[in-house]
Phi, psi and omega in degrees: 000139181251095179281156171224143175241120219253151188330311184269029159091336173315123197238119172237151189275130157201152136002106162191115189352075183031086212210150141232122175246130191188175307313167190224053047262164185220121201280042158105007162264124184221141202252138145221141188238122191259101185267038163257101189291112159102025208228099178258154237208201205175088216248110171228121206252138162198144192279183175318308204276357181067004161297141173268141183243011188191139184189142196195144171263172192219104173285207180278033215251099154354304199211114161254126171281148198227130154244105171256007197290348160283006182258180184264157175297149176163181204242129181239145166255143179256149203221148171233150194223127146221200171316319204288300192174186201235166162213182204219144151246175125256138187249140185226125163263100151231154216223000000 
């Protein structure tokens, strides 16, 4: 499940391999929380042009913080990989 939460908190939810991303939009501080225990995982930020602009592996670690605050505003996609399977957000930087 994918909570995604807006600057004012509003939450909206869908379905994605136990996953939380928030906020959404975010002025480039991003929370993503991986509830596959034991599971390391892979977090890759791109911009629309498909350059990747940000990768990290990530372990089985509750709560990962993101400083993305060096991008531009604009809308990127984040894709997480782990053994199980990939999922996709959009992510929006505005400042």
């Amino acid at each position: 499940m994918i909570n995604i939460k807006s600057e004012n908190y509003k939450e909206i939810s869908f379905s994605a391999n136990n996953l939380k991303i928030y906020p959404n939009s975010s002025n480039g501080l991003i929370v993503v929380e991986n509830k596959d225990e034991g599971i390391n995982s892979k977090v890759i930020v791109s911009d629309l042009a498909g350059k990747i602009v940000f990768s990290k592996v990530i372990n089985n670690k509750q709560t990962n913080e993101f400083d993305l605050q060096y991008l531009e505003n604009g809308i990127y996609l984040l894709k997480v990989i782990n053994k199980k399977n990939s999922e996709y957000s959009k992510i929006i930087i505005t400042k």
